[in-house]
VEXMARLO-639809 format. One record per residue (C-alpha): residue number from 1; residue in three letters; x, y, z. Coordinates in Angstrom, 3 decimals, always signed. Layout:
<atoms>
<atom num="NUM" residu="ala" c1="X" c2="Y" c3="Z"/>
...
</atoms>
This chain:
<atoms>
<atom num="1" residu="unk" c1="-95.918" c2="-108.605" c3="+108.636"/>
<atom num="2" residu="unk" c1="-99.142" c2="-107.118" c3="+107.087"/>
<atom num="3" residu="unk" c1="-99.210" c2="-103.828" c3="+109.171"/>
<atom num="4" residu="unk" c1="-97.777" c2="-101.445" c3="+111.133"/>
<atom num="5" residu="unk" c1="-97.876" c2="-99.716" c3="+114.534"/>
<atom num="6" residu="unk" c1="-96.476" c2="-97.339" c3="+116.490"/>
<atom num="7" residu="unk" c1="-97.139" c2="-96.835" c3="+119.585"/>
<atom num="8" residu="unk" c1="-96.128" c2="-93.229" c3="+120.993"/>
<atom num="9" residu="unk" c1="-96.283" c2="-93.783" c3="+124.467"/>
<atom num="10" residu="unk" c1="-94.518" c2="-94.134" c3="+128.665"/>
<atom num="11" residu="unk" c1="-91.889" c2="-96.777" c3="+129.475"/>
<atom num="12" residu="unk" c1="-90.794" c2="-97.294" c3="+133.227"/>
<atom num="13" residu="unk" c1="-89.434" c2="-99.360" c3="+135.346"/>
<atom num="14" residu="unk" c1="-92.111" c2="-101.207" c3="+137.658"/>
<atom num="15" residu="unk" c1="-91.042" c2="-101.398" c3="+141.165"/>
<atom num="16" residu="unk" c1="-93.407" c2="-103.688" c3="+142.332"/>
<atom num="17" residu="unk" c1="-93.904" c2="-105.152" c3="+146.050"/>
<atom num="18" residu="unk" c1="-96.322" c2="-107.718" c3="+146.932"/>
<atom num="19" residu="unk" c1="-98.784" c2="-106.727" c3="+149.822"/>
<atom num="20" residu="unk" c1="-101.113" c2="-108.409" c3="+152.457"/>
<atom num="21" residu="unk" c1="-103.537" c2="-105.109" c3="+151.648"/>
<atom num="22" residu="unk" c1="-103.191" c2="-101.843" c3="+150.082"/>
<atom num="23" residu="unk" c1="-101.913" c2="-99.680" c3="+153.229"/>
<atom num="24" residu="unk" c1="-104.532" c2="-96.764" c3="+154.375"/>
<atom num="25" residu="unk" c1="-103.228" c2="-92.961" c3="+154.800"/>
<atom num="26" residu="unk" c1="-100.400" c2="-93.063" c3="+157.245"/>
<atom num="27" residu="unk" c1="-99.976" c2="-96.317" c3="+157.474"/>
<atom num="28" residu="unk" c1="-97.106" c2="-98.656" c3="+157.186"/>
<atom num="29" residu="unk" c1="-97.520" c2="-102.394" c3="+156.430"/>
<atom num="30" residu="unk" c1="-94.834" c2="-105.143" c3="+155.721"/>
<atom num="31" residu="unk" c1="-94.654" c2="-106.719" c3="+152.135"/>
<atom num="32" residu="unk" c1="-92.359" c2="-109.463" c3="+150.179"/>
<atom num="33" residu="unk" c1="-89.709" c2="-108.506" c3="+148.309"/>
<atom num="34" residu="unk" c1="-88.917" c2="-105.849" c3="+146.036"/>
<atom num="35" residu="unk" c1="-89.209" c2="-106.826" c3="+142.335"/>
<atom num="36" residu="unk" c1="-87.672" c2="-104.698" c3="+139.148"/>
<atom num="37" residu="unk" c1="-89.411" c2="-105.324" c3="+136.265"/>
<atom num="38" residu="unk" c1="-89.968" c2="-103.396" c3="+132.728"/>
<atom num="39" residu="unk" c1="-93.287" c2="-101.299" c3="+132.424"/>
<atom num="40" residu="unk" c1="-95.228" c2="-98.795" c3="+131.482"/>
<atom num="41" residu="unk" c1="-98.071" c2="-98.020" c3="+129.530"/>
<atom num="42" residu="unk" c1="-96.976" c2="-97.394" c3="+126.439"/>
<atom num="43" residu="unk" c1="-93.743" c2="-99.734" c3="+126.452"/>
<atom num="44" residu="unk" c1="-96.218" c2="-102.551" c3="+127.869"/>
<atom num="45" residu="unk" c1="-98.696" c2="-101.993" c3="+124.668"/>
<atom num="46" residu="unk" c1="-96.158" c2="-102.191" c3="+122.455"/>
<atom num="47" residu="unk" c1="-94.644" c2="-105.517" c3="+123.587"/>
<atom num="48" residu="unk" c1="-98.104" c2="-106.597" c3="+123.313"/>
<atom num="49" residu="unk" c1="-98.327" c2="-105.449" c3="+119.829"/>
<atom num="50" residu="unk" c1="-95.273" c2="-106.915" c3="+118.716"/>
<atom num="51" residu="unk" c1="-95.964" c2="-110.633" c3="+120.478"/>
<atom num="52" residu="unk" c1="-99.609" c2="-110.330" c3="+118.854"/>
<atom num="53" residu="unk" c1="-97.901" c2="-110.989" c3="+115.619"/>
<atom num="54" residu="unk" c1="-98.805" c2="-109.568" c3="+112.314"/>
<atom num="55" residu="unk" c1="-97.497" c2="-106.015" c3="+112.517"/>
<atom num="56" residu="unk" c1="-94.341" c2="-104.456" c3="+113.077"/>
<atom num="57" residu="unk" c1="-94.670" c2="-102.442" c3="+116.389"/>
<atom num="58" residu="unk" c1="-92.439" c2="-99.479" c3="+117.072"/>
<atom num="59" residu="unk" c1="-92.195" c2="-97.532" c3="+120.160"/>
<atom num="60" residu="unk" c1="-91.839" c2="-93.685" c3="+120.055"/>
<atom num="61" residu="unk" c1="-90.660" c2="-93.138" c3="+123.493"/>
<atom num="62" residu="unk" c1="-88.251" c2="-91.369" c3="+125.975"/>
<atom num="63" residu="unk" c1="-85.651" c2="-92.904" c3="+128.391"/>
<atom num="64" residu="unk" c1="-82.715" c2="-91.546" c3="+130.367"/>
<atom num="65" residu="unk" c1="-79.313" c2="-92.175" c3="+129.981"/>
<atom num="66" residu="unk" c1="-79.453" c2="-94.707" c3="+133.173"/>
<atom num="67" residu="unk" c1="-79.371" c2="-98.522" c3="+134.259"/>
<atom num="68" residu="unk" c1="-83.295" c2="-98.367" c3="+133.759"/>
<atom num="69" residu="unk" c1="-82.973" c2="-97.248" c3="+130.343"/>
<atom num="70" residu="unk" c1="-81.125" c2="-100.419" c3="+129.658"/>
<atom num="71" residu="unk" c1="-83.799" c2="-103.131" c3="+131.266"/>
<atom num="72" residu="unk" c1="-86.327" c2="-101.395" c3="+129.309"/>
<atom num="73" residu="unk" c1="-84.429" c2="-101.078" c3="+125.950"/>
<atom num="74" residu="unk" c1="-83.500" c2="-105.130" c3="+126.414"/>
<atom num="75" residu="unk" c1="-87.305" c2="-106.219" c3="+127.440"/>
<atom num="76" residu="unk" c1="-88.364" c2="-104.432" c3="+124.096"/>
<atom num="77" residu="unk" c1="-86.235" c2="-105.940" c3="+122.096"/>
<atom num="78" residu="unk" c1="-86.987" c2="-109.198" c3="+123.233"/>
<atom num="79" residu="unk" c1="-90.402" c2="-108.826" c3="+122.273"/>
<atom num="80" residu="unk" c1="-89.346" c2="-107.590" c3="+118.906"/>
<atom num="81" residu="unk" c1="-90.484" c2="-104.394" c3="+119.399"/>
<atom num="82" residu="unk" c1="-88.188" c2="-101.224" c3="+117.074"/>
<atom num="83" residu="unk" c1="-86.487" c2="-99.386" c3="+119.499"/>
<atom num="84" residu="unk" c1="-84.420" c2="-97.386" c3="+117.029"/>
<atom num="85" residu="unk" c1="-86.606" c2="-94.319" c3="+117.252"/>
<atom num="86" residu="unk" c1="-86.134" c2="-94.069" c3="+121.215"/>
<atom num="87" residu="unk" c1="-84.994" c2="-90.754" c3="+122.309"/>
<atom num="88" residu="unk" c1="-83.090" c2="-90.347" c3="+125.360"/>
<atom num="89" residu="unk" c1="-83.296" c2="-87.258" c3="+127.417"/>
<atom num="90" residu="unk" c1="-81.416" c2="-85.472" c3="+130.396"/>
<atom num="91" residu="unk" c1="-84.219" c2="-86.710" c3="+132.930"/>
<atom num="92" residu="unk" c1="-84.596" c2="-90.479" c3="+134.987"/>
<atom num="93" residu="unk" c1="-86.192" c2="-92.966" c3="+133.128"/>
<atom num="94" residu="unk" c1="-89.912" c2="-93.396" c3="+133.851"/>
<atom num="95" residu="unk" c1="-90.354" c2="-95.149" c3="+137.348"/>
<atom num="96" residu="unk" c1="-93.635" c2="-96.572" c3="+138.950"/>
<atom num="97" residu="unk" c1="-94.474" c2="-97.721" c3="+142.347"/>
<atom num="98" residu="unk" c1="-96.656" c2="-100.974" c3="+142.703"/>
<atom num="99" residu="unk" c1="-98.368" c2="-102.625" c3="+145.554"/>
<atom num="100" residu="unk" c1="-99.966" c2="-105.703" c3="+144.920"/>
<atom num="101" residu="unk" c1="-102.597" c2="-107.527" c3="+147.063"/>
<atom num="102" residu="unk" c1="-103.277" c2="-111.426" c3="+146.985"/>
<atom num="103" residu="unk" c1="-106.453" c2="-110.865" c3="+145.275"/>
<atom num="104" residu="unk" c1="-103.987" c2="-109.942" c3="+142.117"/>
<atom num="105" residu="unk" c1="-105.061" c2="-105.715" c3="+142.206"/>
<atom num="106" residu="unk" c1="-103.054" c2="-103.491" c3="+142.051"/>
<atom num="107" residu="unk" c1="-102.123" c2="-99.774" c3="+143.318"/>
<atom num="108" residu="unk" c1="-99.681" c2="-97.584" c3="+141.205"/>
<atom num="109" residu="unk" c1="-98.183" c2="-94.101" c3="+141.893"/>
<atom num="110" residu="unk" c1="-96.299" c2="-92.904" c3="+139.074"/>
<atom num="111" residu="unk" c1="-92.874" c2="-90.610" c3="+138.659"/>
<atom num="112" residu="unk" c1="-92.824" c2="-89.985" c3="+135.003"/>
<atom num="113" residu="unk" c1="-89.496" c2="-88.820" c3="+134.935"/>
<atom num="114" residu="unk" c1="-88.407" c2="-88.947" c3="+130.574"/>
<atom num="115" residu="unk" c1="-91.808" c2="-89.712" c3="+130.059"/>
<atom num="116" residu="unk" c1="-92.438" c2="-85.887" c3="+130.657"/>
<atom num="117" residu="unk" c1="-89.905" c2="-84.622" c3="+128.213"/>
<atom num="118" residu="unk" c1="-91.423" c2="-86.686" c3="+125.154"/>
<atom num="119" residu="unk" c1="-91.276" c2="-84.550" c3="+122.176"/>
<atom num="120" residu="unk" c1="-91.814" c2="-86.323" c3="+118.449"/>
<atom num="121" residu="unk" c1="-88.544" c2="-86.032" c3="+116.916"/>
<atom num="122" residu="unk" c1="-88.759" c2="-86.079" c3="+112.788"/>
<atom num="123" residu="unk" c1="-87.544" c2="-89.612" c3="+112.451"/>
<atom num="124" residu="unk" c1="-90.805" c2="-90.348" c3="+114.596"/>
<atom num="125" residu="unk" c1="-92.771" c2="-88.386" c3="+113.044"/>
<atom num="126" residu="unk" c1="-92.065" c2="-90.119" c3="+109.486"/>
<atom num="127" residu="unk" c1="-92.348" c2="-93.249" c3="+110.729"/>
<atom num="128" residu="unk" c1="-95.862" c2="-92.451" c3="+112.410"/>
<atom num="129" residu="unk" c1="-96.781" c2="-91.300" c3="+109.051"/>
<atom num="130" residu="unk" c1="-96.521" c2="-94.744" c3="+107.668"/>
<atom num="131" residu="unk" c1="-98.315" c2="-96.234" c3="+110.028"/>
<atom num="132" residu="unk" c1="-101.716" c2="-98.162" c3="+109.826"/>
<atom num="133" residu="unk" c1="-102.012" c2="-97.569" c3="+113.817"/>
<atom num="134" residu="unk" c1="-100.766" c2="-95.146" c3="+115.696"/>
<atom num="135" residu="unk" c1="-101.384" c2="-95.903" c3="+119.668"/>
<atom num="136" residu="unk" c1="-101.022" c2="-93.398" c3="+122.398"/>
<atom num="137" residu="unk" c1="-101.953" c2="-92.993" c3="+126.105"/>
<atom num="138" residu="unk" c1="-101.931" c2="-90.446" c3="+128.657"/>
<atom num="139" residu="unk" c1="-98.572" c2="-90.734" c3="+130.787"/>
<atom num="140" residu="unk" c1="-96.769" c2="-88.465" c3="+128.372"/>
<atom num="141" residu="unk" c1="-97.581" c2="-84.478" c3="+127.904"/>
<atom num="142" residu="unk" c1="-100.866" c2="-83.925" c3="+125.727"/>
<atom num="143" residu="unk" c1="-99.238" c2="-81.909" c3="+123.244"/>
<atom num="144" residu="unk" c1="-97.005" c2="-84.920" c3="+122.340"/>
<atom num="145" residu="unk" c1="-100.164" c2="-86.953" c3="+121.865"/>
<atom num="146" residu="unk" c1="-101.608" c2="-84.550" c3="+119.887"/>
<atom num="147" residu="unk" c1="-98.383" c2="-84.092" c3="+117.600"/>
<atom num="148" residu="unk" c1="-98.818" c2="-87.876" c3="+116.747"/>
<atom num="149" residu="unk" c1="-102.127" c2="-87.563" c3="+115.136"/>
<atom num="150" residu="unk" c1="-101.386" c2="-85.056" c3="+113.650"/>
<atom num="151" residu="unk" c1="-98.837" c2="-87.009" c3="+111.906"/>
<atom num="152" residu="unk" c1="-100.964" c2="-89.950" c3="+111.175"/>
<atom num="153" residu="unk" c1="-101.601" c2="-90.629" c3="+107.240"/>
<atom num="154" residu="unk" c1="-105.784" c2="-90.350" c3="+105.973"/>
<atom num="155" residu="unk" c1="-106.929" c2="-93.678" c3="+106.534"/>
<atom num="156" residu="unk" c1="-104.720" c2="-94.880" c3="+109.373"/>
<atom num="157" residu="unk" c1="-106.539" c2="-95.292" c3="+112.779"/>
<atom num="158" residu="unk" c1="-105.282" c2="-92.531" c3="+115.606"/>
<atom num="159" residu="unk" c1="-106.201" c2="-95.037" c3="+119.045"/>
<atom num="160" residu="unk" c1="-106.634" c2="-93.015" c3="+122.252"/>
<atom num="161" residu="unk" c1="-106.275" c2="-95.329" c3="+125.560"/>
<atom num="162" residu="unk" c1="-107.755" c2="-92.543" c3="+127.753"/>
<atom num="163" residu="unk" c1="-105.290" c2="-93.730" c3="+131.059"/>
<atom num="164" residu="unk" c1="-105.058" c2="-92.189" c3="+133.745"/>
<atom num="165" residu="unk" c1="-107.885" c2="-90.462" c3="+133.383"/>
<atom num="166" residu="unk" c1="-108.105" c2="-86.988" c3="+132.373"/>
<atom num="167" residu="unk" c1="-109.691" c2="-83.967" c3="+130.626"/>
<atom num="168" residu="unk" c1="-109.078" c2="-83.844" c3="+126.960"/>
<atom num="169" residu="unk" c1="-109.142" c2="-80.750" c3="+125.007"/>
<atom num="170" residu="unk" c1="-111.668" c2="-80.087" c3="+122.483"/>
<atom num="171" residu="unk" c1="-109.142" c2="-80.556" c3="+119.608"/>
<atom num="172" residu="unk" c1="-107.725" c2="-83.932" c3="+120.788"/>
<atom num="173" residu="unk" c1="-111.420" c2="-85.370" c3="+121.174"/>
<atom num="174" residu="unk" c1="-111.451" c2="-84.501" c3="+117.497"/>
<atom num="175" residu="unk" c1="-108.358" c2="-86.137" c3="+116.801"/>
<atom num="176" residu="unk" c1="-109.261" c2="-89.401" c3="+117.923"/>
<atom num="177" residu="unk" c1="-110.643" c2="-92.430" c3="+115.896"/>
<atom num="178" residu="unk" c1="-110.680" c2="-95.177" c3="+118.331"/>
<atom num="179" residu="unk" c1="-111.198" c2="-94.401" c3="+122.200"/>
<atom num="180" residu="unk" c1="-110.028" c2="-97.502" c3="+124.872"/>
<atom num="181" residu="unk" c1="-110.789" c2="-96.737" c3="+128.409"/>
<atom num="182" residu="unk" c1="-111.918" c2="-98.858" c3="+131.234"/>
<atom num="183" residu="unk" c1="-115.829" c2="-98.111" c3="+133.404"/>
<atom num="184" residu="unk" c1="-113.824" c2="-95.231" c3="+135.595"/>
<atom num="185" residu="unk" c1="-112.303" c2="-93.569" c3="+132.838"/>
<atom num="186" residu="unk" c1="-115.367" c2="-93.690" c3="+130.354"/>
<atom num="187" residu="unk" c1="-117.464" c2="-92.391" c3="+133.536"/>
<atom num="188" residu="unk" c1="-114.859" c2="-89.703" c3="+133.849"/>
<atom num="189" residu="unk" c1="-114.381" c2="-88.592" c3="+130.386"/>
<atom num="190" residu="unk" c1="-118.680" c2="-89.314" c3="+129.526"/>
<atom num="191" residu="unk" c1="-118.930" c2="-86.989" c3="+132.894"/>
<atom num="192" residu="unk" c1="-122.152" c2="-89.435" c3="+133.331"/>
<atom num="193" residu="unk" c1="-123.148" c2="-92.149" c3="+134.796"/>
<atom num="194" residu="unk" c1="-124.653" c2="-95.483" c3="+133.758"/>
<atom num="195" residu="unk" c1="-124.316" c2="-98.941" c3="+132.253"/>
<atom num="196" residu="unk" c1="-121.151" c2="-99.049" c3="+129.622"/>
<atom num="197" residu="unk" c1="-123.928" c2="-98.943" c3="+126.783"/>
<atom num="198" residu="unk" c1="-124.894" c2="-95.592" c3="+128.265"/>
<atom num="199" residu="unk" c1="-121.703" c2="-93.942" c3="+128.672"/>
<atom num="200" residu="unk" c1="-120.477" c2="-95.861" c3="+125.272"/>
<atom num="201" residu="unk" c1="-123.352" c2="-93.725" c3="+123.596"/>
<atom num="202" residu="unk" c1="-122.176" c2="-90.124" c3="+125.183"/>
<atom num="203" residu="unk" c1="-118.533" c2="-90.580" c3="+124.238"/>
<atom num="204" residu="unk" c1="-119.517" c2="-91.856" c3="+120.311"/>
<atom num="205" residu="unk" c1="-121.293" c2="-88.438" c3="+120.152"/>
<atom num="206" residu="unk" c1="-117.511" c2="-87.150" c3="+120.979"/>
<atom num="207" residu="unk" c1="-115.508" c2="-89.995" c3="+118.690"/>
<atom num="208" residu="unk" c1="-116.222" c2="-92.708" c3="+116.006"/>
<atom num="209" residu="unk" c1="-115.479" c2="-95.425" c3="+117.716"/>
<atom num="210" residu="unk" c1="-115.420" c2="-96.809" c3="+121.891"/>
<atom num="211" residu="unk" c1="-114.061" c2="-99.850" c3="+123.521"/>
<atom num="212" residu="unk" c1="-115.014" c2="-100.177" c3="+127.393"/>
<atom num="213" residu="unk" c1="-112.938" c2="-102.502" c3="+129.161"/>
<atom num="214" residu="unk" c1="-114.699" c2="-104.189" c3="+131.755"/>
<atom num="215" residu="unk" c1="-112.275" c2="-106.401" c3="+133.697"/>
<atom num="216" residu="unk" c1="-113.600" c2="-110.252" c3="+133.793"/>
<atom num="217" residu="unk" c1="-116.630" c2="-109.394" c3="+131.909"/>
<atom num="218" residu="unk" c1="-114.968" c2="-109.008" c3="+128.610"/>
<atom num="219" residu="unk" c1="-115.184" c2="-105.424" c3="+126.656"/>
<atom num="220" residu="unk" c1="-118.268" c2="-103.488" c3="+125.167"/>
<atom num="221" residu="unk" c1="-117.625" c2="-102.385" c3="+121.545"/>
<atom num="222" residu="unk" c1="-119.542" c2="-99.446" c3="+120.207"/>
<atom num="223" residu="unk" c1="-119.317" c2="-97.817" c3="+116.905"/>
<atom num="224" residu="unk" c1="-121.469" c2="-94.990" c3="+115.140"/>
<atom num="225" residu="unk" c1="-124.020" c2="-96.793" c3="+112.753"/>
<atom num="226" residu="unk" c1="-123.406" c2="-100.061" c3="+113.685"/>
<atom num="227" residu="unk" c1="-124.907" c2="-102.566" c3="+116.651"/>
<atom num="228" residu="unk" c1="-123.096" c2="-102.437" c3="+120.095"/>
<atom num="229" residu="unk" c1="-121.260" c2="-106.019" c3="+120.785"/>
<atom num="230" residu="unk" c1="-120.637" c2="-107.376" c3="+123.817"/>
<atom num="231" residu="unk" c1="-117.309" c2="-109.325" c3="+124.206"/>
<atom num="232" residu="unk" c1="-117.120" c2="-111.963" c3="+126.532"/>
<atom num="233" residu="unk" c1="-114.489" c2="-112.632" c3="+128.802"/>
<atom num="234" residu="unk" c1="-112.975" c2="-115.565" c3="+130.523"/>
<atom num="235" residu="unk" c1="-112.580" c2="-116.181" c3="+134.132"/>
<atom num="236" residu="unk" c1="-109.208" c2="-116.642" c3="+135.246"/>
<atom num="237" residu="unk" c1="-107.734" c2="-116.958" c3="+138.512"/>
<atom num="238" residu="unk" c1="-105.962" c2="-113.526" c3="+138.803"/>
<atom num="239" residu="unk" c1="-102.432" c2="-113.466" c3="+140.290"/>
<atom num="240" residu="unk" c1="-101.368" c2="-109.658" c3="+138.791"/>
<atom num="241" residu="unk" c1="-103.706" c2="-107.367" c3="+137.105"/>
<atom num="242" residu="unk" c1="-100.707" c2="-105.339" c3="+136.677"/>
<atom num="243" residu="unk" c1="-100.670" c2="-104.625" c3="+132.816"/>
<atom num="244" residu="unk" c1="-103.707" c2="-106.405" c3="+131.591"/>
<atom num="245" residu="unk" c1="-105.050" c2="-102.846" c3="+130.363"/>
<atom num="246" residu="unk" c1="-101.968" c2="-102.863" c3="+128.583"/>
<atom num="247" residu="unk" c1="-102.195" c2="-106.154" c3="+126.863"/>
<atom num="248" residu="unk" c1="-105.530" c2="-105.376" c3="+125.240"/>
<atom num="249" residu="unk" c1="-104.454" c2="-102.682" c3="+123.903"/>
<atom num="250" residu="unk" c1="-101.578" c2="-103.777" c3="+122.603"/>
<atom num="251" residu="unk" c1="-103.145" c2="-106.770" c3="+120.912"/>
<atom num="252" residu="unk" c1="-106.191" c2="-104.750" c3="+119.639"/>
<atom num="253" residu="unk" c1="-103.679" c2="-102.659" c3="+117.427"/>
<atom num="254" residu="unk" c1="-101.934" c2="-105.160" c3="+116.329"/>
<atom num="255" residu="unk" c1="-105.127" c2="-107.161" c3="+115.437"/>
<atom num="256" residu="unk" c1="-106.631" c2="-103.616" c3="+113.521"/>
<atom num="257" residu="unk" c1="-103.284" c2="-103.164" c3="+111.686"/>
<atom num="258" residu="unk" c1="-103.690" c2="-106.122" c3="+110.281"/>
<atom num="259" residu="unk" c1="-107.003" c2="-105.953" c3="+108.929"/>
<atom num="260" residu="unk" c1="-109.268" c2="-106.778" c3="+112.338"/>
<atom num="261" residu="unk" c1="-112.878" c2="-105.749" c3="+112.443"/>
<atom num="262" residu="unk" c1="-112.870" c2="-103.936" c3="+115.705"/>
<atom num="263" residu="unk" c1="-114.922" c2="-106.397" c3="+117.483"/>
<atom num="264" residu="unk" c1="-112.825" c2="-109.437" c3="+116.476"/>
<atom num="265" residu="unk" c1="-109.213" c2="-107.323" c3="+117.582"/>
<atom num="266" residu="unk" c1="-111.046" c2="-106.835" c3="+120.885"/>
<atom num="267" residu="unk" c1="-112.181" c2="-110.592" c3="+121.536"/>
<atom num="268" residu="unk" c1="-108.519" c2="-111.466" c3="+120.969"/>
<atom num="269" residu="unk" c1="-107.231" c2="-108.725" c3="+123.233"/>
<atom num="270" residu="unk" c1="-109.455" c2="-110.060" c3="+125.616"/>
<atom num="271" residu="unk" c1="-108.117" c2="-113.403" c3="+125.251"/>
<atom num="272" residu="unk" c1="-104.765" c2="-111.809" c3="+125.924"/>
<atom num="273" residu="unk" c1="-105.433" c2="-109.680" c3="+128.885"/>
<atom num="274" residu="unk" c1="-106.477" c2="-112.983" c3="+130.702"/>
<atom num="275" residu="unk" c1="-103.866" c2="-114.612" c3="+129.922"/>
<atom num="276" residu="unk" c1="-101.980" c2="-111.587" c3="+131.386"/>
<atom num="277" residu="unk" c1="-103.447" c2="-111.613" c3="+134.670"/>
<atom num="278" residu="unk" c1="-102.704" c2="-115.536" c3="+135.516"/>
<atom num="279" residu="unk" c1="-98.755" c2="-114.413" c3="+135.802"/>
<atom num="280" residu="unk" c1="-96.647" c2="-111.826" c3="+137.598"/>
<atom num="281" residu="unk" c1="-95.273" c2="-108.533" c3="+135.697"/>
<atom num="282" residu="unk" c1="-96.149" c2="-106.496" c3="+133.025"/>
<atom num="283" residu="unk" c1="-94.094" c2="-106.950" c3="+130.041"/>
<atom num="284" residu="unk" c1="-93.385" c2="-110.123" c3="+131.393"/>
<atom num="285" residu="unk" c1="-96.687" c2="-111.700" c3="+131.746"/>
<atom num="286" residu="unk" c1="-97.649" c2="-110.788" c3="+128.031"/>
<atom num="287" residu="unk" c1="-98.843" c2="-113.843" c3="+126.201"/>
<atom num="288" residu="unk" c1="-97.277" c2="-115.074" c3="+122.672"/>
<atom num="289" residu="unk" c1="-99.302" c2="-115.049" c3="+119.917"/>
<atom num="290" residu="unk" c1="-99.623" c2="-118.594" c3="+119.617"/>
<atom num="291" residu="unk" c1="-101.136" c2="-118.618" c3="+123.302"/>
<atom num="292" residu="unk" c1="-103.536" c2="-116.385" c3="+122.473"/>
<atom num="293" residu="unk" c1="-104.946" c2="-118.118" c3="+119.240"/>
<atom num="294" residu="unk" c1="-105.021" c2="-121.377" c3="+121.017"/>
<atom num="295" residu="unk" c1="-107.044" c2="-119.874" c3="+124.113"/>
<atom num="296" residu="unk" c1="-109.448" c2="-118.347" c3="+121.758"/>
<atom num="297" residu="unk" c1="-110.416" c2="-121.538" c3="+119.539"/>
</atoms>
């Protein structure tokens, strides 16, 4: 291992049914069967982190006391990912609601149940203190999100992935040395609109450094002082686009932990995030690092 992350982040439990089409207000459509796999944002990333290779990933999460807990504690683990640092609260574990239709998109409603109890215990905050990435999202309270960079060392790299979209607070735009959102959520937080180069160059007047994710197309990566780069994708055949956000994110911390220019993190994360979307799942469908480096020569 030449790095480390911690991600600070969600974990649920995906309950995920395939659909014929995402159902309208008020209406009720027949799907397949129900499946129960691991997610979450920030459990997802850091499975991704840990199969990247190169860094050791811990995640800085809450979980109930319940059978949930358990699937989610087990997928992590499996992946590699520390778990020792988990809290576990009074509250259900994290639970989200899936539909997906045959085009591989998906629709997600979220209960964040522990998720919205996350507070940084000491033992987390140490550890985020020696940490060369510390990786957060947005499906756990601001203030816990802000609490983790605060805790970051000088040097290490405080990685926003601005999902679901919304408002930051002055302070936590300042916090921030690496933004990850998708077109929506840059649109959202640039308040603009535009190409991705636009809205990459409103948000770097807000933050060093932007990655747009922009599905098949690859990923736009904009720093201050330094040439834009456009990252390629591949075309896949999409089955689940579940977690592909995820993936990339994952993989780009792992890749920056371990001494990554930004650009090259993001064309592996890329790499990875297709991979992702060929199989079912979230944690599931995250590609080994071997996969990854193979797809990418």
């Amino acid at each position: 291992m030449t790095g480390q992350v911690v991600v600070v982040g969600s974990a649920n439990v995906d309950l995920v049914v395939d659909v014929p089409r995402h159902p309208a207000g008020g209406e009720t459509i027949l799907g397949g069967d129900l499946r129960r796999t691991p997610g979450g944002k920030g459990a997802n990333q850091a499975v991704a982190a840990a199969r990247a290779g190169g860094a050791e990933t811990t995640f800085a999460g809450a979980l109930g006391t319940d059978e949930s807990a358990d699937l989610l504690l087990a997928s992590l683990e499996r992946a590699g990912v520390r778990t020792d640092l988990v809290s576990r609260v009074d509250a259900p574990t994290g639970t989200a609601l899936i539909t997906v239709s045959p085009d591989g998109e998906n629709a997600i409603v979220v209960a964040p149940g522990a998720n919205a109890r996350l507070e940084l215990t000491a033992a987390q905050v140490e550890r985020i203190a020696h940490a060369d990435v510390v990786l957060a999202q947005l499906e756990i309270p601001l203030g816990t999100v802000r609490a983790a960079a605060a805790a970051r060392r000088p040097g290490a790299v405080m990685a926003l992935n601005a999902a679901p979209s919304r408002d930051l607070p002055a302070d936590l735009w300042d916090a921030v040395d690496l933004l990850v959102v998708n077109e929506h959520e840059a649109a959202d937080l640039a308040r603009a609109e535009g190409t991705p180069e636009d809205l990459a160059k409103v948000l770097l007047e807000r933050v060093p450094a932007v990655v747009i994710t922009l599905g098949a197309d690859g990923s736009l990566v904009a720093e201050r002082d330094r040439e834009t780069v456009r990252v390629p994708g591949i075309r896949v055949a999409a089955v689940d686009t579940t977690g592909a956000g995820d993936t990339f994110c994952g993989v780009l911390a792992a890749g920056l932990a371990r001494g990554l220019a930004l650009a090259e993190a993001a064309r592996l994360a890329g790499v990875a995030a297709a991979l992702a979307v060929t199989r079912p799942g979230a944690q599931d469908a995250v590609p080994a690092a071997a996969e990854v480096e193979e797809s990418a020569r």
